[in-house]
NUDOLO-868286 format. One record per atom (N, C-alpha, C): x, y, z; residue number from 1; atom name. Coordinates in steps of 0.02 Angstrom, whole numbers. Each point is the difference from the previous one (the first is absolute). Example, Ala and Ser with C-alpha at 12.3 -4.5 7.8 and 13.67 -1.06 7.14 Angstrom:
@c1 660 c2 -284 c3 390 zati 1 tornu N;
@c1 -45 c2 59 c3 0 zati 1 tornu CA;
@c1 45 c2 60 c3 0 zati 1 tornu C;
@c1 -18 c2 53 c3 -36 zati 2 tornu N;
@c1 42 c2 59 c3 3 zati 2 tornu CA;
@c1 -39 c2 55 c3 37 zati 2 tornu C;
This chain:
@c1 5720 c2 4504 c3 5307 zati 1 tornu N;
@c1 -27 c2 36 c3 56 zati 1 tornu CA;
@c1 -54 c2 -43 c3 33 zati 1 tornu C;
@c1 -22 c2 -4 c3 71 zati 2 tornu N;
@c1 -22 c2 -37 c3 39 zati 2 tornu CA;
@c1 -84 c2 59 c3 9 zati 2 tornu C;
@c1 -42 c2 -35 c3 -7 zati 3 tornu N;
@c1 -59 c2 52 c3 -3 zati 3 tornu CA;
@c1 -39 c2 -48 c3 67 zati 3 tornu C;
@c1 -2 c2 20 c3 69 zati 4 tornu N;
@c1 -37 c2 -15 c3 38 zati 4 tornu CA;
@c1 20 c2 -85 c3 23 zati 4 tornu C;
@c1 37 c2 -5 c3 -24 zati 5 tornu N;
@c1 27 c2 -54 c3 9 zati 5 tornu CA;
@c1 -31 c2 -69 c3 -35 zati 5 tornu C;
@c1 -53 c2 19 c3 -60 zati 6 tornu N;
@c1 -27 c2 -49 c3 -47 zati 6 tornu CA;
@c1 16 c2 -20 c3 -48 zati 6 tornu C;
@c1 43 c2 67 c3 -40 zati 7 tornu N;
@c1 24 c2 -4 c3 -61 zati 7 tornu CA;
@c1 80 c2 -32 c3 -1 zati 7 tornu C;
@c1 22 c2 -52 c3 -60 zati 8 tornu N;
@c1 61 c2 -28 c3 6 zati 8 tornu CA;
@c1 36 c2 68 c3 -28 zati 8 tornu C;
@c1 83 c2 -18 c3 61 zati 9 tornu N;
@c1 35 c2 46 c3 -37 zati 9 tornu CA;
@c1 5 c2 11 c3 -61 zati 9 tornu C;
@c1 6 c2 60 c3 -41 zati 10 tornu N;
@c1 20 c2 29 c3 -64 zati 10 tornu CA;
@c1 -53 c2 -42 c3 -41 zati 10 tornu C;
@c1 -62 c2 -6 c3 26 zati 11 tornu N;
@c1 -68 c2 -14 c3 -21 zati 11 tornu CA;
@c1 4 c2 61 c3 -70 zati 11 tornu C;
@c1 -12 c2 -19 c3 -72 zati 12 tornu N;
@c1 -38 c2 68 c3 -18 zati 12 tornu CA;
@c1 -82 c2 -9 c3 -11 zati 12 tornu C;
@c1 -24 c2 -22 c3 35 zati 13 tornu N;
@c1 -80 c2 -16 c3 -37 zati 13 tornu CA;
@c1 -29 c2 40 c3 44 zati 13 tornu C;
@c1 -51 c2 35 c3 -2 zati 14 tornu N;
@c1 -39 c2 7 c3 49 zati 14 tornu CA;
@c1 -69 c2 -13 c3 24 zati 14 tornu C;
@c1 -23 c2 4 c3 51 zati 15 tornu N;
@c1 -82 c2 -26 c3 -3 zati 15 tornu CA;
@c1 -8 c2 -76 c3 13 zati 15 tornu C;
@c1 37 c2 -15 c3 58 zati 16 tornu N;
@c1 13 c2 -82 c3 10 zati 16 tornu CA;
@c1 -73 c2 -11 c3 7 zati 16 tornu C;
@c1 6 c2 -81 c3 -18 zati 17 tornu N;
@c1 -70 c2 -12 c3 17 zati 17 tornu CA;
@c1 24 c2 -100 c3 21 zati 17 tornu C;
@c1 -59 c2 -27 c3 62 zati 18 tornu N;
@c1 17 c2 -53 c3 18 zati 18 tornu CA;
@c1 -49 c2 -39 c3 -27 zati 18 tornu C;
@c1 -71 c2 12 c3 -15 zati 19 tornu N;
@c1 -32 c2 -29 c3 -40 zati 19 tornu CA;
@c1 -9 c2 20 c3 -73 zati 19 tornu C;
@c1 -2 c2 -52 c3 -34 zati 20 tornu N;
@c1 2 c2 38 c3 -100 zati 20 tornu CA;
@c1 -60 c2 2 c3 -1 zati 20 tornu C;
@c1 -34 c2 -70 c3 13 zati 21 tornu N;
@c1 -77 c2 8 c3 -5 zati 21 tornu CA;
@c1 -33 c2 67 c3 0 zati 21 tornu C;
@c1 11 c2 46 c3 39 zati 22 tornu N;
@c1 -39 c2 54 c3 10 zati 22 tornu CA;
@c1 28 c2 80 c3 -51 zati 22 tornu C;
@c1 47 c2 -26 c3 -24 zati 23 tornu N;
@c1 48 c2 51 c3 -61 zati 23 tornu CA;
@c1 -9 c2 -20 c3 -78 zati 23 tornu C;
@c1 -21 c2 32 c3 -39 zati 24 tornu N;
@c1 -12 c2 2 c3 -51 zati 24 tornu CA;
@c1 30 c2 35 c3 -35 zati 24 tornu C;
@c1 0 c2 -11 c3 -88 zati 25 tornu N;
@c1 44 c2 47 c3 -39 zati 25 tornu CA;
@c1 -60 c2 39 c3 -41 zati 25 tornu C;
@c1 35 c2 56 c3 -19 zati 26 tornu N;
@c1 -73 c2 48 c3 -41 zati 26 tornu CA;
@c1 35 c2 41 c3 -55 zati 26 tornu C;
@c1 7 c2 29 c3 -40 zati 27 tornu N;
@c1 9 c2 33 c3 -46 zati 27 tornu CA;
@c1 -25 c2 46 c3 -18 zati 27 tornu C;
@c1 -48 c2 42 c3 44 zati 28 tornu N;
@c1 -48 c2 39 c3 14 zati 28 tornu CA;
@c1 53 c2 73 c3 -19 zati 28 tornu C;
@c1 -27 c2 32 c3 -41 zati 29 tornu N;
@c1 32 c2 93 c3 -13 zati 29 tornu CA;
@c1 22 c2 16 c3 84 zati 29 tornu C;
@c1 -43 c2 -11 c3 23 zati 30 tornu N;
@c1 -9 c2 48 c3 78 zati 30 tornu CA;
@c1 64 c2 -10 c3 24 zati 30 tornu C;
@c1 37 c2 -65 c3 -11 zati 31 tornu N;
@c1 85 c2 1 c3 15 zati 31 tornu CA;
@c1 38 c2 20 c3 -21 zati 31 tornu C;
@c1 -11 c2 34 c3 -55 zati 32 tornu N;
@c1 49 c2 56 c3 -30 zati 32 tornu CA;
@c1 -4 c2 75 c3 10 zati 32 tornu C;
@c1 -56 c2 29 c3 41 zati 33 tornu N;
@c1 -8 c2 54 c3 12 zati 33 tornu CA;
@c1 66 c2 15 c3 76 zati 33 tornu C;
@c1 27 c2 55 c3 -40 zati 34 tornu N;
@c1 62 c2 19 c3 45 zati 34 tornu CA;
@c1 -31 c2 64 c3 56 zati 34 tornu C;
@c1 2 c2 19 c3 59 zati 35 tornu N;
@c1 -37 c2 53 c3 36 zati 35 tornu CA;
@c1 71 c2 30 c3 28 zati 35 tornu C;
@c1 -30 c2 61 c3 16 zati 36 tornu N;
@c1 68 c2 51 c3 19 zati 36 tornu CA;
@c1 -21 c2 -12 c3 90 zati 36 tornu C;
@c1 43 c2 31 c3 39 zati 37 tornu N;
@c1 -25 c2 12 c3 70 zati 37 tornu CA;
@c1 -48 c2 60 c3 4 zati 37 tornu C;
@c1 -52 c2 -35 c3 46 zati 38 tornu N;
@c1 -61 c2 46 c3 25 zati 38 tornu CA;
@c1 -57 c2 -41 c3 -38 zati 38 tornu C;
@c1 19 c2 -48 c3 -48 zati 39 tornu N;
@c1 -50 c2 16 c3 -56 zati 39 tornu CA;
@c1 -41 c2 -47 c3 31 zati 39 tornu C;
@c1 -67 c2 -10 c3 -15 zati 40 tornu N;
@c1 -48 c2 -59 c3 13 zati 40 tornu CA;
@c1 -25 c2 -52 c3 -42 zati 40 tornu C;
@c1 27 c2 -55 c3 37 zati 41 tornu N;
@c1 13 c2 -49 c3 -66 zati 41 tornu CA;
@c1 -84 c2 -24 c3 -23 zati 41 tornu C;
@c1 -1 c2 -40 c3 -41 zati 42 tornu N;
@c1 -73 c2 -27 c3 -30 zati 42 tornu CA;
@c1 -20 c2 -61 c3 43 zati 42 tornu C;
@c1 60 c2 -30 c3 23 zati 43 tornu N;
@c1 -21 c2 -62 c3 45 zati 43 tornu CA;
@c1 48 c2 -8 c3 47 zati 43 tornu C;
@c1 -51 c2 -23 c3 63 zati 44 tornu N;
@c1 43 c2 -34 c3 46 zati 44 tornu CA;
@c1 48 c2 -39 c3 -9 zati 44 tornu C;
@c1 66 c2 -10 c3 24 zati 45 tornu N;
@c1 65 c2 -55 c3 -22 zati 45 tornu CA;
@c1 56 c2 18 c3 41 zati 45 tornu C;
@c1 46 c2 -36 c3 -44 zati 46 tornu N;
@c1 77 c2 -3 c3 34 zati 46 tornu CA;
@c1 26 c2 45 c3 -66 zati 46 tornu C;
@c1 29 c2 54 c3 34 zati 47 tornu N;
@c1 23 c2 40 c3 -56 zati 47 tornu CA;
@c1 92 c2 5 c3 17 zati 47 tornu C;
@c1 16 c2 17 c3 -53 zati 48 tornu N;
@c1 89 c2 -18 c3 -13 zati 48 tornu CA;
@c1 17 c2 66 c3 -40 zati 48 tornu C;
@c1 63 c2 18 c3 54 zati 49 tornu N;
@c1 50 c2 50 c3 -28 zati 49 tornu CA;
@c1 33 c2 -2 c3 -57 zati 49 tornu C;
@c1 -4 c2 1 c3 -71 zati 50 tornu N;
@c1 39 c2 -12 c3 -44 zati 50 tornu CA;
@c1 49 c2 24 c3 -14 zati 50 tornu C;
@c1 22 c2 61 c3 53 zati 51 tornu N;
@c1 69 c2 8 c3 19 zati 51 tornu CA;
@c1 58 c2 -19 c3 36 zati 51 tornu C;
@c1 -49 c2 -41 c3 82 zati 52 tornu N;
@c1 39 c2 -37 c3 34 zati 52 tornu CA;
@c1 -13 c2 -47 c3 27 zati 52 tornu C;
@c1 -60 c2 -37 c3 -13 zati 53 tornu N;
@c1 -52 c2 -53 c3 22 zati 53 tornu CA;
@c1 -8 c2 8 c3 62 zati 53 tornu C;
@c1 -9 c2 37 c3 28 zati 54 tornu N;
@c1 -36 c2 17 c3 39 zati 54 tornu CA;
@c1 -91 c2 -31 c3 4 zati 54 tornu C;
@c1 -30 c2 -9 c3 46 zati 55 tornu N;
@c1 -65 c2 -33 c3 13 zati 55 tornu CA;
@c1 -44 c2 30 c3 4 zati 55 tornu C;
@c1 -67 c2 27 c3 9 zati 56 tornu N;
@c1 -52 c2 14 c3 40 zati 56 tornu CA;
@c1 -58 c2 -36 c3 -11 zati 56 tornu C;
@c1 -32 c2 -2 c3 56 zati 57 tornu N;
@c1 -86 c2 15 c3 -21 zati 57 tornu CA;
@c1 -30 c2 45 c3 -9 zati 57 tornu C;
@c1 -36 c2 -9 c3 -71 zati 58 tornu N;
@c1 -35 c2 76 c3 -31 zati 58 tornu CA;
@c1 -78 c2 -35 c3 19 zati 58 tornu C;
@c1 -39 c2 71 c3 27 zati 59 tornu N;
@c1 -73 c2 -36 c3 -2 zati 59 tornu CA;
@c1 -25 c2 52 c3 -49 zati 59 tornu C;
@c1 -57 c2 -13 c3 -44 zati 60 tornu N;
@c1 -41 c2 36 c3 -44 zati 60 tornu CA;
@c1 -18 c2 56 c3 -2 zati 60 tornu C;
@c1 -21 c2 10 c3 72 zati 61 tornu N;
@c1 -55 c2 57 c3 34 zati 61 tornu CA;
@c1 61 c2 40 c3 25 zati 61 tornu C;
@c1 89 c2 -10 c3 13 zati 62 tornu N;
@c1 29 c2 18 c3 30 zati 62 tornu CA;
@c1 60 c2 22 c3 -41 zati 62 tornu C;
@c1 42 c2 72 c3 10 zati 63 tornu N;
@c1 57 c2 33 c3 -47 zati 63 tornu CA;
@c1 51 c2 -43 c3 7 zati 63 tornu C;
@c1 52 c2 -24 c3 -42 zati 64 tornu N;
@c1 57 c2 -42 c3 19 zati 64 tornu CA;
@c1 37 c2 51 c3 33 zati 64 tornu C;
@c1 53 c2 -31 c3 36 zati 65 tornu N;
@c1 58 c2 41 c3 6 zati 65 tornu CA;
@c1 26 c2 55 c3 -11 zati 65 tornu C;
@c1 17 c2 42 c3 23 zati 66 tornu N;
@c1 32 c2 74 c3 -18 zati 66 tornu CA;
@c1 73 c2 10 c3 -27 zati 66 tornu C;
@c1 -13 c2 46 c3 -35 zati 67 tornu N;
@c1 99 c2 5 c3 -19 zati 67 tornu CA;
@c1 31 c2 0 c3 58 zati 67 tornu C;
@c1 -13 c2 -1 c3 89 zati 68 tornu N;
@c1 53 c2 18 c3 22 zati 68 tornu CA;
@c1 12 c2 -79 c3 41 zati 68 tornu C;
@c1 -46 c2 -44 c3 -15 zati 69 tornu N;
@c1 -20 c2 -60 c3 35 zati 69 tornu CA;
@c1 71 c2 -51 c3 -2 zati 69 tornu C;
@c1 28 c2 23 c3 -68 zati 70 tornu N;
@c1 90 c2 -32 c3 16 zati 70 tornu CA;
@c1 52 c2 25 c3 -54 zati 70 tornu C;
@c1 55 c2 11 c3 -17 zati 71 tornu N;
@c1 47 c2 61 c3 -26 zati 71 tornu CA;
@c1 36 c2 -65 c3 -66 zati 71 tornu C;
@c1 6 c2 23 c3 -45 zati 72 tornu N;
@c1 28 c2 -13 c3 -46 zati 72 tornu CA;
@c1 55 c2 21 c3 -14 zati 72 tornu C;
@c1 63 c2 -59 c3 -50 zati 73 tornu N;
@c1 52 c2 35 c3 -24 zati 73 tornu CA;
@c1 -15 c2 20 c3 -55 zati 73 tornu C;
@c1 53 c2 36 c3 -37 zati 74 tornu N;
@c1 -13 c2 18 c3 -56 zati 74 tornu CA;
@c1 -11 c2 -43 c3 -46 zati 74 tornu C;
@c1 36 c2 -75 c3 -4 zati 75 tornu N;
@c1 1 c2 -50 c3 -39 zati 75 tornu CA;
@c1 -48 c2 -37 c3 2 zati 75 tornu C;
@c1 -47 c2 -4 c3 65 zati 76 tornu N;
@c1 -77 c2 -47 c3 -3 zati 76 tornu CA;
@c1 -32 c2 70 c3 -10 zati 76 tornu C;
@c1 -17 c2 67 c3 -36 zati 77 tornu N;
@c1 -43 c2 43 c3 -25 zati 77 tornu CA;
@c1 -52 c2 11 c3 56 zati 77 tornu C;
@c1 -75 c2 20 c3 -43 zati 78 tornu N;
@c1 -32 c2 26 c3 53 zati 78 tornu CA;
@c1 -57 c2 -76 c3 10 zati 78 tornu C;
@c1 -25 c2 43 c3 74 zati 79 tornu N;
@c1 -43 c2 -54 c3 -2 zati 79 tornu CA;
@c1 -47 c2 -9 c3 -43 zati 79 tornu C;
@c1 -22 c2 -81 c3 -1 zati 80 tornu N;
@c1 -69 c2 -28 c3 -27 zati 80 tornu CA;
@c1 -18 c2 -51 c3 25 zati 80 tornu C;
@c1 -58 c2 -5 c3 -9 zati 81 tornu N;
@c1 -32 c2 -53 c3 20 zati 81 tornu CA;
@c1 -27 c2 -41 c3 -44 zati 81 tornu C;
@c1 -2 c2 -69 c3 8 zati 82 tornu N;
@c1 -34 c2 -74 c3 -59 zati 82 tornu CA;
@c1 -40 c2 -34 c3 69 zati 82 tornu C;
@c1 -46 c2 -37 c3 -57 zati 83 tornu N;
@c1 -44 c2 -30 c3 65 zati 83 tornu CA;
@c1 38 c2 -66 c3 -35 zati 83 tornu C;
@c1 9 c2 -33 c3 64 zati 84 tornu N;
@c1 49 c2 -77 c3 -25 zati 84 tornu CA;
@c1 -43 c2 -57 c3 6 zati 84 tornu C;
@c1 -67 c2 30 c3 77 zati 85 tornu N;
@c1 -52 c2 -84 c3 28 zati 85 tornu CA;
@c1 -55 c2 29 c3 -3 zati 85 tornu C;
@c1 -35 c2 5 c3 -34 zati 86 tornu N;
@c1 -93 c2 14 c3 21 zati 86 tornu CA;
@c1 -34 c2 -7 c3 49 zati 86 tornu C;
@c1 -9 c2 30 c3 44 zati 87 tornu N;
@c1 -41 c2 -26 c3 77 zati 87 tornu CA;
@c1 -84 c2 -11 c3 -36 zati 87 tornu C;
@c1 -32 c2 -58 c3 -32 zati 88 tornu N;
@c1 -52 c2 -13 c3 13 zati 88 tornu CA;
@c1 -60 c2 -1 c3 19 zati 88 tornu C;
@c1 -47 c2 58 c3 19 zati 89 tornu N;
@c1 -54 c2 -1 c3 57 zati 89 tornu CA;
@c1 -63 c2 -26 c3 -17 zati 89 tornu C;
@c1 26 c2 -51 c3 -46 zati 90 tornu N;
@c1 -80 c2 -20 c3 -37 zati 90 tornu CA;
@c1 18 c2 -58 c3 -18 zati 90 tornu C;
@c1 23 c2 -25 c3 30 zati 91 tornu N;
@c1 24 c2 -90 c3 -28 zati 91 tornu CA;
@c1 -53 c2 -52 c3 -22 zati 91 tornu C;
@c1 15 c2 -52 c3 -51 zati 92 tornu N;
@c1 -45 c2 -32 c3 -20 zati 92 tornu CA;
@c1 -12 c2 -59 c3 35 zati 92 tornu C;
């Protein structure tokens, strides 16, 4: 699938990035916390559908997505949300 016209076809990665320099890896709990829709995540990021990879930006201060924000089959379940990129606001 063609996402905006950045992503290579039948890409599965998501969260392209053109510089690495500025991407880091973490192992931090906070990436394993799964959120339902509505819910408000702990940190700003790039959060991922683990039903259909689906994208958003979640901000802190702000509810993710709603159950009605996009429709599921039965076979990708219900929604959730994973934070996949950390948005930063305190960089070193």
């Amino acid at each position: 699938m063609v996402k905006s016209g950045l992503a290579l076809q039948g890409e599965p990665h998501m969260a392209l990035y053109k510089n690495s320099n500025w991407v880091g890896y973490s192992d931090h709990a906070a990436f394993d916390k799964v959120f339902k829709p509505g819910d408000q995540p702990d940190h700003s990021a790039i959060y991922r559908c683990l039903g259909c990879g689906r994208e958003v930006v979640g901000e802190q201060e702000r509810k993710l997505p709603p159950q009605n924000h996009h429709q599921h089959t039965q076979v990708q379940g219900s929604i959730r949300w994973q934070m996949a990129v950390y948005a930063d606001h305190e960089p070193k």
